[in-house]
C-alpha positions as CSV (number, residue, x, y, z in Angstrom):
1,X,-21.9,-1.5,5.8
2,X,-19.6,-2.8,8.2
3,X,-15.6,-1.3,7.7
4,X,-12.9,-2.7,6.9
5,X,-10.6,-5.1,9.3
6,X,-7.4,-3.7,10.1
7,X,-5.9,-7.2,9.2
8,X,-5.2,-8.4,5.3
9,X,-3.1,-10.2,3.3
10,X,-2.9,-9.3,-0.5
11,X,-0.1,-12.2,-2.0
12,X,2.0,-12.0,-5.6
13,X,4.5,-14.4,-6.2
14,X,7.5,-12.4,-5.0
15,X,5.6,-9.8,-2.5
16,X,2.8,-9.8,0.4
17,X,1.1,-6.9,1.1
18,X,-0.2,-6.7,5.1
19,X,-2.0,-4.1,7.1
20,X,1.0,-2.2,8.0
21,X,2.3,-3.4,11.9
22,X,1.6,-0.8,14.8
23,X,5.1,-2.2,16.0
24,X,6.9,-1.1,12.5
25,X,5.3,2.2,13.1
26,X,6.3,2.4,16.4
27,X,9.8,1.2,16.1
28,X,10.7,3.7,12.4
29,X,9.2,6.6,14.7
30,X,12.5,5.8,16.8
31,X,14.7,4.3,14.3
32,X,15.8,4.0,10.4
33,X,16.9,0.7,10.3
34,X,15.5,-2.5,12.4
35,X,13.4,-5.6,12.6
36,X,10.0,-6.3,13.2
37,X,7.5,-9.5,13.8
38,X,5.1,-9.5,10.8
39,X,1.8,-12.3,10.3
40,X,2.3,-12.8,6.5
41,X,-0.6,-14.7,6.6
42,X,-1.8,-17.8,6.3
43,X,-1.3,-18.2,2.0
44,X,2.2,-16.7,2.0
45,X,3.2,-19.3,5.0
46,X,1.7,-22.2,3.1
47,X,5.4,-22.1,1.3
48,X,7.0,-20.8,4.5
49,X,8.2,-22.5,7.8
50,X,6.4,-19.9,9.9
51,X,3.5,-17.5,9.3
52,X,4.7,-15.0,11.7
53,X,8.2,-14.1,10.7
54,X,11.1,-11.2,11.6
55,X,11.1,-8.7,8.9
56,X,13.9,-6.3,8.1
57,X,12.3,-2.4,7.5
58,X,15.4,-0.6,5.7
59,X,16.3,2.8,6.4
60,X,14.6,3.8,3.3
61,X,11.4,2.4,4.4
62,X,8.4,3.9,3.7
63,X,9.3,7.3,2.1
64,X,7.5,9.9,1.9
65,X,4.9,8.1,4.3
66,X,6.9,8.1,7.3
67,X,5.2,12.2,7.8
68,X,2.2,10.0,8.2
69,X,3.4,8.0,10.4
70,X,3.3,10.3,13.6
71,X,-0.8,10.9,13.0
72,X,-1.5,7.3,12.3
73,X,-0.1,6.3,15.4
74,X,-1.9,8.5,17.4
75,X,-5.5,7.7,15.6
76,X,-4.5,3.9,16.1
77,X,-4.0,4.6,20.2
78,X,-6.8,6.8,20.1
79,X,-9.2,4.0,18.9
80,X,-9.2,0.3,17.5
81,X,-10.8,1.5,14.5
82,X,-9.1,1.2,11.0
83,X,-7.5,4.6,11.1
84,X,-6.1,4.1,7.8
85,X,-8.0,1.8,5.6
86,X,-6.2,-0.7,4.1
87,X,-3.0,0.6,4.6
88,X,-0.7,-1.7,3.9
89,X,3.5,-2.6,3.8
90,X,4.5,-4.4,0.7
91,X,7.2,-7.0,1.8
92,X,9.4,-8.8,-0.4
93,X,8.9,-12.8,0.3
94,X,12.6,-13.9,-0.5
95,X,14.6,-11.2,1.2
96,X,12.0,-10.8,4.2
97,X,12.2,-7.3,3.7
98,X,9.6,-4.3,3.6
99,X,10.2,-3.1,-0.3
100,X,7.3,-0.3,-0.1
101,X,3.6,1.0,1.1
102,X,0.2,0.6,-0.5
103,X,-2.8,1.5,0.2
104,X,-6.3,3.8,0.0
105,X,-6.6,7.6,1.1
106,X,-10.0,6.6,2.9
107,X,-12.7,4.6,2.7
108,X,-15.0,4.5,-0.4
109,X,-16.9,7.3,-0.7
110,X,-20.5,7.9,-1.7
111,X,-19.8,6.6,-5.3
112,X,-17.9,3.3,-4.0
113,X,-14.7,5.3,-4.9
114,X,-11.0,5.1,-3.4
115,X,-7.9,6.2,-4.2
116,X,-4.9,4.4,-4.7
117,X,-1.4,5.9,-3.1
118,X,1.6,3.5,-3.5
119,X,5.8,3.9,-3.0
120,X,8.8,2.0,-3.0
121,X,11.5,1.9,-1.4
122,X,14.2,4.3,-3.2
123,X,16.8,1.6,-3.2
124,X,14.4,-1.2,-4.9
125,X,12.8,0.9,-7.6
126,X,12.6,-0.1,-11.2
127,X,12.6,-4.1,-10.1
128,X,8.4,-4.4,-10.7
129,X,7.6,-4.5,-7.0
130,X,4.6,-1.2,-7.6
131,X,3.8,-3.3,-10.7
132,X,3.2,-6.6,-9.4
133,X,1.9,-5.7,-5.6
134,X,-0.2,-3.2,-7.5
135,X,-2.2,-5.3,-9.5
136,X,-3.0,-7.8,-6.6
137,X,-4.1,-4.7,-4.4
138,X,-6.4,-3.2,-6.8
139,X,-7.5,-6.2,-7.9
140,X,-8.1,-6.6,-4.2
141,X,-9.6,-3.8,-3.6
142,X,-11.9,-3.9,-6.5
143,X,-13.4,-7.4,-4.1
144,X,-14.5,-5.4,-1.7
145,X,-18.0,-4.6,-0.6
146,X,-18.7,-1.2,-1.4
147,X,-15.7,-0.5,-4.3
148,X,-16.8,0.2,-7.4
149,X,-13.2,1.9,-8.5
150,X,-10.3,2.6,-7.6
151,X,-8.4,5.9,-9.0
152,X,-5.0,7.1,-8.9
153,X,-3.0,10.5,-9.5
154,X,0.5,11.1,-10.6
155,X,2.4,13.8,-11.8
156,X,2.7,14.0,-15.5
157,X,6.2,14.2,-15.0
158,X,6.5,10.8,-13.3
159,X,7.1,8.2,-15.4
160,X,7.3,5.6,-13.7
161,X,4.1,6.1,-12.2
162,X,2.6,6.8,-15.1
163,X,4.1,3.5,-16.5
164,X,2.8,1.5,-13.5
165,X,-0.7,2.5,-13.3
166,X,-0.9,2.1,-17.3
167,X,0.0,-1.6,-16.6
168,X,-2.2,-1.9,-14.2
169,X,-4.9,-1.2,-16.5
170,X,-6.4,2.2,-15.6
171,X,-7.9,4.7,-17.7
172,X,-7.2,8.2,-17.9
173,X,-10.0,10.4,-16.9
174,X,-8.1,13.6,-16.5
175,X,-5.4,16.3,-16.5
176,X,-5.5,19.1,-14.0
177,X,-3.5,21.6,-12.5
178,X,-2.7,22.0,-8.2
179,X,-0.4,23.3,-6.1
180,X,1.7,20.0,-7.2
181,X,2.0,21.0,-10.3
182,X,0.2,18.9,-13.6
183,X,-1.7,16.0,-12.7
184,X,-2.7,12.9,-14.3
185,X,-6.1,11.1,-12.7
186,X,-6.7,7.5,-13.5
187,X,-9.8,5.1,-13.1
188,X,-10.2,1.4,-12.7
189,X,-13.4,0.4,-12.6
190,X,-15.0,-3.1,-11.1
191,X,-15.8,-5.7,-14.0
């Protein structure tokens, strides 16, 4: 089975989700508040003057990520192969902003299995963005050769998560205990 491209485009109405940019990498590695060029791809431009646009990457932007930042950078020099698989920046459509990150631990394992890991931005939380970019993306994912399901952990303790990834339509397979403290593990599985 061939991998996946670095390159993709998930669109919602108000979001796109895009491989995240080497540049934005780059660039938050240096600095907490700046602007990047960013293809949104060819559907989100169809309502747009331009598909390659300047986007604004807040100095909340992208969490807890940015420790992952430092490693992804160096396996993206390293080699021109997807070093994070589908890995992607969720940007807001109106505001030109990046609101979150989405995307997969690794590649689909044995079982045609990945996991989901997904944040927003602290200051735009609660305003559906994990909701909405969340359903495309999984729905997105589930399209892919070799996915059978997707699943996704939270801590019991997080609501919101908890909220989100029951909208989404996962089901709980289990509750289990690590260093983390209690966790909830989900399951969406292709139609």
């Amino acid at each position: 089975m061939a991998g996946p491209s670095r390159s993709f485009h998930v669109l919602t109405p108000r979001t796109v989700i895009v491989a995240t940019p080497t540049e934005a990498i780059e660039q938050r590695l240096k600095v907490d508040n700046f602007y990047a060029d960013v293809d949104l791809g060819p559907k989100a431009a169809a309502n747009m003057d331009y598909q390659v646009v300047s986007v604004r990457f807040p100095p909340d932007w992208p969490g807890e990520s940015l420790d992952l930042f430092p490693a992804w950078l160096e396996r993206r020099r390293a080699d021109d192969v997807v070093p994070e698989p589908w890995t992607g920046t969720i940007i807001d459509l109106e505001s030109l902003t990046a609101v979150g990150q989405m995307g997969c631990k690794a590649l689909p394992d044995e079982r045609g299995k990945v996991e989901l890991v997904y944040g927003t931005n602290a200051g735009v939380r609660d305003r559906g963005y994990a909701t909405e970019a969340g359903g495309a993306f999984v729905n997105w994912l589930l399209e892919q050769p070799g996915v059978q399901s997707v699943v996704a952990e939270c801590l019991v303790t997080n609501a919101a998560s908890v909220r989100v990834i029951e909208k989404l339509g996962f089901e709980l397979l289990e509750e289990r205990e690590d260093e983390e403290g209690r966790l909830l593990r989900w399951e969406k599985r292709r139609a």
